[in-house]
Structure formats: C-alpha cells, structure tokens
TORLUMFI-7030 format. One line per 3 residues: their letters; for each residue x, y negated, z of N, C-alpha, C. Coordinates in Angstrom, 2 decimals, padded with zeros to 5 digits. Atoms other than C-alpha are relative to their C-alpha. Example, Ala and Ser with C-alpha at 12.3 -4.5 7.8 and 13.67 -1.06 7.14 Angstrom:
<atoms>
AS	000.89,001.19,000.00,012.30,004.50,007.80,000.90,-001.20,000.00  -000.82,001.19,-000.06,013.67,001.06,007.14,-000.77,-001.09,000.73
</atoms>
This chain:
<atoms>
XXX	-001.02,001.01,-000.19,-029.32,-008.66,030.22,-000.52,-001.03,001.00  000.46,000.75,-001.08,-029.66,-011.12,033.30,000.03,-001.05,-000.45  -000.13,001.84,000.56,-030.51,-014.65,032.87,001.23,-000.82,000.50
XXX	-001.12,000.56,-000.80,-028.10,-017.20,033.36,-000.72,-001.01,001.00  000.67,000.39,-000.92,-028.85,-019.31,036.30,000.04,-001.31,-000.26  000.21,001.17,000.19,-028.46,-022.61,034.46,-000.66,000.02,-001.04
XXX	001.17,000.53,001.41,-031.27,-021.98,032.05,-001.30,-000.41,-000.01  000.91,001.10,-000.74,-033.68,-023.65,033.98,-000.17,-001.52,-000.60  -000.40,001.20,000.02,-031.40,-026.40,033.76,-000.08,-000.70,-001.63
XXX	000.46,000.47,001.45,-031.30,-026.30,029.93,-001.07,-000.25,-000.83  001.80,000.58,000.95,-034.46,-026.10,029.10,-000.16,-001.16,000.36  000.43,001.43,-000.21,-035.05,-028.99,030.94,000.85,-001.42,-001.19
XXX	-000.61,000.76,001.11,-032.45,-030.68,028.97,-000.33,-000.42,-001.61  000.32,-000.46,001.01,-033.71,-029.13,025.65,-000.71,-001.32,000.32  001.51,000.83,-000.20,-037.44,-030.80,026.33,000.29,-001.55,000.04
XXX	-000.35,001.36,-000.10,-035.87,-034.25,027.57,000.62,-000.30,-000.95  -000.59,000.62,001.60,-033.96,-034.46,024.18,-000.86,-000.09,-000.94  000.55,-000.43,000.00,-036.56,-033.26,022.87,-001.37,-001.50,-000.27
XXX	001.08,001.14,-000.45,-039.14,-036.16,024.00,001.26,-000.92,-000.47  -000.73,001.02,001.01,-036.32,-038.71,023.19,000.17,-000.12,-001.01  000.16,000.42,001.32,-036.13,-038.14,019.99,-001.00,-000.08,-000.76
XXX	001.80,000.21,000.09,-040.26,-038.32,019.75,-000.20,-001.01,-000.18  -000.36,001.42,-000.49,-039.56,-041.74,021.21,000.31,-000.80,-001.19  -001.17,001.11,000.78,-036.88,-043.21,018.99,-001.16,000.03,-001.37
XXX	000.47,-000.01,001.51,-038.84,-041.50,015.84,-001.13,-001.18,000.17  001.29,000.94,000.44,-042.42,-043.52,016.61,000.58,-001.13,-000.05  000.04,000.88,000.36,-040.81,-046.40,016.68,001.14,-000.66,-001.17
XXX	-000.49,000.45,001.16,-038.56,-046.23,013.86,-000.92,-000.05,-001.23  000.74,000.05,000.65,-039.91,-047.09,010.77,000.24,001.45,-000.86  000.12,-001.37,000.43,-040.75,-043.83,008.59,001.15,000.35,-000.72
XXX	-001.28,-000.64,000.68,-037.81,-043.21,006.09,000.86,-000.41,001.28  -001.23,-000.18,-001.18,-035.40,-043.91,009.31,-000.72,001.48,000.70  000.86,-000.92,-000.63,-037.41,-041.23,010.88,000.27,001.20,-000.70
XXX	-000.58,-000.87,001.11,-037.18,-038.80,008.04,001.21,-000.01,-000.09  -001.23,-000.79,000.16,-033.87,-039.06,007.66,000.96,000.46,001.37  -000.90,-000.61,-001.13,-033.12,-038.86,011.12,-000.59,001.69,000.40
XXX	000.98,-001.18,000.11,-035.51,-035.53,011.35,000.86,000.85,-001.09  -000.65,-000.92,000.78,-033.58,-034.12,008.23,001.49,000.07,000.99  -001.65,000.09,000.04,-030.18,-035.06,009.83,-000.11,001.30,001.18
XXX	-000.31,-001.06,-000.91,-031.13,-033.04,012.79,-000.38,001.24,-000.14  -000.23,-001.19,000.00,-032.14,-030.38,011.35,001.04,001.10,-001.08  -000.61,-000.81,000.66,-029.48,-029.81,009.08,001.30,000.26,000.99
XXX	-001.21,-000.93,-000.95,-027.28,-029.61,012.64,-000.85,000.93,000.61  000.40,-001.17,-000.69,-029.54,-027.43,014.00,000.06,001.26,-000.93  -000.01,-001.05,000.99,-029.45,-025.29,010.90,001.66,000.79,000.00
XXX	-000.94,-000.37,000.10,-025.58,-025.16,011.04,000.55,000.68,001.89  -000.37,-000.55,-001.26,-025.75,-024.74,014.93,-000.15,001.06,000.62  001.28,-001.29,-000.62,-028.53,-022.14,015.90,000.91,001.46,-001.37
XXX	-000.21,-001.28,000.83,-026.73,-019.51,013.15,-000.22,001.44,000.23  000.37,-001.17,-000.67,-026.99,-016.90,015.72,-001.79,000.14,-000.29  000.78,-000.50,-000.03,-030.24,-017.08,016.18,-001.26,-000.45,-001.38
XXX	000.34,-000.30,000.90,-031.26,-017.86,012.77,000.20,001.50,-000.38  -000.32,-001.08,000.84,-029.66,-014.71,011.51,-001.25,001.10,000.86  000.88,-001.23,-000.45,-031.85,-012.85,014.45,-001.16,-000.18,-000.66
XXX	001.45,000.31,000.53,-035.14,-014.59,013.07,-000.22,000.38,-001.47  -000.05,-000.95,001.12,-034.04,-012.81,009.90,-000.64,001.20,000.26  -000.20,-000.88,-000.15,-033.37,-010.25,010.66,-001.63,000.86,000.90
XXX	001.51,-000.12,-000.29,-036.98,-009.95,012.84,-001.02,-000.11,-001.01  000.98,000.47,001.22,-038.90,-011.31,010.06,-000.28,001.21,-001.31  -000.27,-000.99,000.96,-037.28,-008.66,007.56,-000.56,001.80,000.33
XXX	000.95,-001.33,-000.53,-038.37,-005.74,010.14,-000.99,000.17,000.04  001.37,000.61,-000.05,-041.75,-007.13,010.23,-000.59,000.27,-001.44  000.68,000.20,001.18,-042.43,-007.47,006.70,000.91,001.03,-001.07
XXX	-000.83,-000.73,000.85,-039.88,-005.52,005.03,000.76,-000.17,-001.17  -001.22,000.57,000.34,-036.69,-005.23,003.14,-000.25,-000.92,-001.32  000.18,000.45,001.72,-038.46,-006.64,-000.18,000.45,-001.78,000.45
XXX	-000.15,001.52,000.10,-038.64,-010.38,001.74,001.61,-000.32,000.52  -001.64,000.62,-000.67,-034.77,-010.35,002.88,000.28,-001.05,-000.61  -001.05,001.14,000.50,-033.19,-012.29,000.27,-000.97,-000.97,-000.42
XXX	000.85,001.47,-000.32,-036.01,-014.92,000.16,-000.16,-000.05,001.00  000.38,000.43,-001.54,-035.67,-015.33,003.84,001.59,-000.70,000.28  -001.69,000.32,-000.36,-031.48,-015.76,003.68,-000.27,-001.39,-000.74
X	-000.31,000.70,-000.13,-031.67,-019.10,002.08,000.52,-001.11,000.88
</atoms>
C-alpha cells in the first residue's frame, strides 16, 4: 500500500501535540495532570479503535488464542 504524501506532515503534527501536552502537564499541578492524561487517553482509546483492534489481534498471534479475551478489555 503506498504512503500518503501528507504523512510527513502528520507526524510532525502528532510530535508537536505531542510536546504540548508535555508542556501544559509539567506545569500543571499533578491531579490536573492526571486527569488530563486519563481524559486523553480515554479519547484515544475511543479514537485509535482500528488500530487497537490490530494490536489485538497481533498480540493474540504472538502469544496465542488463550490471551484473547484478556487482551479485549
């Protein structure tokens, strides 16, 4: 499959969000921090679905079918 030609561009994006929110966390104080750290990863959890399900689905070929359904939570 060919790359797309703006994924250069995203990564860069990725990384610079990436480092901003590095930023904001050191100087919030720690429970702001934590909950901003949970908040984002419960959108990244609902966002990335695709490639959660692949990192299953890898994980499960790897180790085999016994760890599936302790890997689907």
């Amino acid at each position: 499959m060919p790359r797309s030609p703006l994924r250069p561009l995203r990564q860069r994006l990725e990384v610079a969000a990436l480092h901003a929110i590095g930023i904001v966390a050191r100087v919030l104080p720690f429970e702001w921090s934590s909950a901003l750290g949970g908040g984002i990863g419960q959108v990244a959890y609902w966002t990335l679905s695709r490639r959660r399900r692949i990192a299953i689905e890898n994980v499960t070929a790897a180790l085999g079918s016994e760890f599936e359904g302790t890997l689907a939570r």
